[in-house]
C-alpha positions in Angstrom: -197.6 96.6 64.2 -196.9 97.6 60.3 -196.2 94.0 59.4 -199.8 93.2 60.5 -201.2 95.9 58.8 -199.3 94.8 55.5 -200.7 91.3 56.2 -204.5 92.2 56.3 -203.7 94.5 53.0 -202.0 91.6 51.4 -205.0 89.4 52.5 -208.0 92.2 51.1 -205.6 92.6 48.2 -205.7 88.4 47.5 -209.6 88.6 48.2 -209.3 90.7 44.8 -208.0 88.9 43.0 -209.6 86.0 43.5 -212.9 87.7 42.9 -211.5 89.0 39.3 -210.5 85.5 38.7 -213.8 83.9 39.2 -215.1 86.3 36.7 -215.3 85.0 33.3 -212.6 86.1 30.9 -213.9 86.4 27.5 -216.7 88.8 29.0 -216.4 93.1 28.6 -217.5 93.4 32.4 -216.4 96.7 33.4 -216.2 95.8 36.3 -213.4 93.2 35.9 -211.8 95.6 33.7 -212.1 98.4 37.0 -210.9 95.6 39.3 -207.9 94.1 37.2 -206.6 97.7 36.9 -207.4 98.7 40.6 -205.3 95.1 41.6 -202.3 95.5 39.6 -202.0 99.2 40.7 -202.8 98.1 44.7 -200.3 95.2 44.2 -197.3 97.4 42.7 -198.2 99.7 45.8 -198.8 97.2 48.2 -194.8 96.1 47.0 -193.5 99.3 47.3 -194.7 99.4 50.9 -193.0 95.8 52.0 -189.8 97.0 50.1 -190.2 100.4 52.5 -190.4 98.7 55.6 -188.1 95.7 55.5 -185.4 98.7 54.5 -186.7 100.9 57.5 -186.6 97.6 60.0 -182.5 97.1 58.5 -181.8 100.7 59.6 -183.6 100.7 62.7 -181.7 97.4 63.4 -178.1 99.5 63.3 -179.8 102.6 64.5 -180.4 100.1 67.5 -176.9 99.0 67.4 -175.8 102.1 67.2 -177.2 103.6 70.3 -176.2 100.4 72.0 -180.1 99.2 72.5 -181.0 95.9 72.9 -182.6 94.3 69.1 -185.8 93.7 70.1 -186.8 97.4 71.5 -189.9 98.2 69.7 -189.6 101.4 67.4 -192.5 102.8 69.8 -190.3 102.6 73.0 -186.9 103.5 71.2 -188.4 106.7 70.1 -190.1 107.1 73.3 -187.3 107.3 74.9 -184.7 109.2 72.3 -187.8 111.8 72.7 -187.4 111.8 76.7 -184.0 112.1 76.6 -184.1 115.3 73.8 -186.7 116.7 76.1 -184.6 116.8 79.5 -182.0 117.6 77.7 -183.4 120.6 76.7 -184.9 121.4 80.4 -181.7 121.5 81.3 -180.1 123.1 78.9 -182.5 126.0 79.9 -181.7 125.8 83.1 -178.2 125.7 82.5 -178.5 129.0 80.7 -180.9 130.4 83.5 -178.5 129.8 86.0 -175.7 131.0 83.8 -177.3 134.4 83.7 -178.8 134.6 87.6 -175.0 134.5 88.0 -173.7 137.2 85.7 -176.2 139.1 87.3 -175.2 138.8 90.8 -171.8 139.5 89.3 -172.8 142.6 87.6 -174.6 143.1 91.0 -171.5 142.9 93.4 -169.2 144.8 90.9 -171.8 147.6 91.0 -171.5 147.2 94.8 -167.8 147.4 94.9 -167.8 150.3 92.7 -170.3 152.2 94.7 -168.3 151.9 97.6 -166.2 154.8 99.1 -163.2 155.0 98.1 -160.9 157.4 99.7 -159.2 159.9 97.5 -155.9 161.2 97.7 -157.5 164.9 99.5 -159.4 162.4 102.2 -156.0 160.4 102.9 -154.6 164.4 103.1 -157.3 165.3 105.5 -157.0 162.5 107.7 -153.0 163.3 108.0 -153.3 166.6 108.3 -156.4 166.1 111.1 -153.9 163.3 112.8 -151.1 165.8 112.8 -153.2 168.6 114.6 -154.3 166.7 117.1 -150.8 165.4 117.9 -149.4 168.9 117.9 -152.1 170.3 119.9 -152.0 167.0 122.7 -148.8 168.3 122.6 -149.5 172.0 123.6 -151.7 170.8 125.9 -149.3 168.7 127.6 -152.1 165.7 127.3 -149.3 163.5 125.6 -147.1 163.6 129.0 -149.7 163.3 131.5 -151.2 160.0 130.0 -148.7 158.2 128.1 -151.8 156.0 127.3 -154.2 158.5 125.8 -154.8 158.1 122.2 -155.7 159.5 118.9 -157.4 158.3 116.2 -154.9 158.4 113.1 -156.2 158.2 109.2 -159.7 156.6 110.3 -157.5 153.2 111.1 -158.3 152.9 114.7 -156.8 154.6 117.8 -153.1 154.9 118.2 -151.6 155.4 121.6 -149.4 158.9 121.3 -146.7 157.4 123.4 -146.5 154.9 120.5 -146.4 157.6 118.3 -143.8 159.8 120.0 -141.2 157.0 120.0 -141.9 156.4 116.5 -139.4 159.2 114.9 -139.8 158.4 111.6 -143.4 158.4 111.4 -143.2 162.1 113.5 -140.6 163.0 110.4 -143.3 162.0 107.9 -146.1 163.6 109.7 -144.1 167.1 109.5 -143.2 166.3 106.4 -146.7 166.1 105.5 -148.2 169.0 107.0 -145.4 171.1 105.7 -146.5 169.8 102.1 -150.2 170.4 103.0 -149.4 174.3 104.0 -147.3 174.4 101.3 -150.7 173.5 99.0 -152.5 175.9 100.5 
């Protein structure tokens, strides 16, 4: 596409100069003087310009090679598609970062969850020992532990334990006292 528009300047620029060589010579024609200036300048431009672009078709040659292109891509379609490529690259690079953040959120989001969440203190774990141990001494009063050896209690907010389980379970009786003799202590 440049070479032809170098090709129709190269062609107006010869129409020139044969125009300024059908003048005669010897004359002070002004214009002849105008034109012989205006061709020599155009020429050393018009020079410059076919110098330009047979450097710029060598680099976009290797450019070509470079990126692994076939050599006779047109510059149009070659920066066509380096332009496509940048520009979905860049989609989803955003997206990328969008998506990046949607899931520190929901990170930040669940943490926040967690943290808001109950979580029993040492006086609640107390409370629930102390409640499990009163209801075990008092089934025991009652004599409801020996009449039902399947009745049950709930212990600590963990479910229901069978008392029978309970009874023959010394150690956790032990600790239970043990316990509640530490809570009255406290109080």
């Amino acid at each position: 596409m440049m070479e032809a528009e170098l090709a129709v300047l190269k062609k107006g620029l010869g129409d020139v100069d044969k125009e300024i060589v059908q003048l005669p010579e010897g004359s002070n024609d002004p214009f002849r003087e105008k034109m012989s200036t205006f061709y020599e300048s155009a020429m050393h431009e018009y020079e410059k310009l076919a110098a330009s672009l047979a450097s710029i078709k060598d680099k976009f040659k290797v450019l070509l090679e470079l990126y692994g292109e076939d050599s006779n891509t047109e510059l149009e379609t070659f920066l066509g598609s380096l332009y496509n490529f940048v520009s979905t690259f860049e989609r989803a690079k955003k997206e990328n970062q969008k998506r990046k953040e949607t899931q520190e959120k929901a990170i930040r989001a669940e943490k926040k969850k967690m943290q808001t969440l109950r979580r029993p203190t040492q006086q609640d774990i107390e409370q629930d020992a102390k409640g499990a141990m009163d209801k075990l001494v008092d089934s025991l009063h009652t004599g409801q532990a020996f009449k039902n050896k399947r009745a049950s209690i709930s212990v600590g907010g963990q479910g229901r334990t069978s008392i029978h389980n309970l009874m023959n379970n010394t150690e956790a009786l032990q600790a239970l006292a043990a316990k509640q003799k530490e809570i009255n202590a406290k109080s």
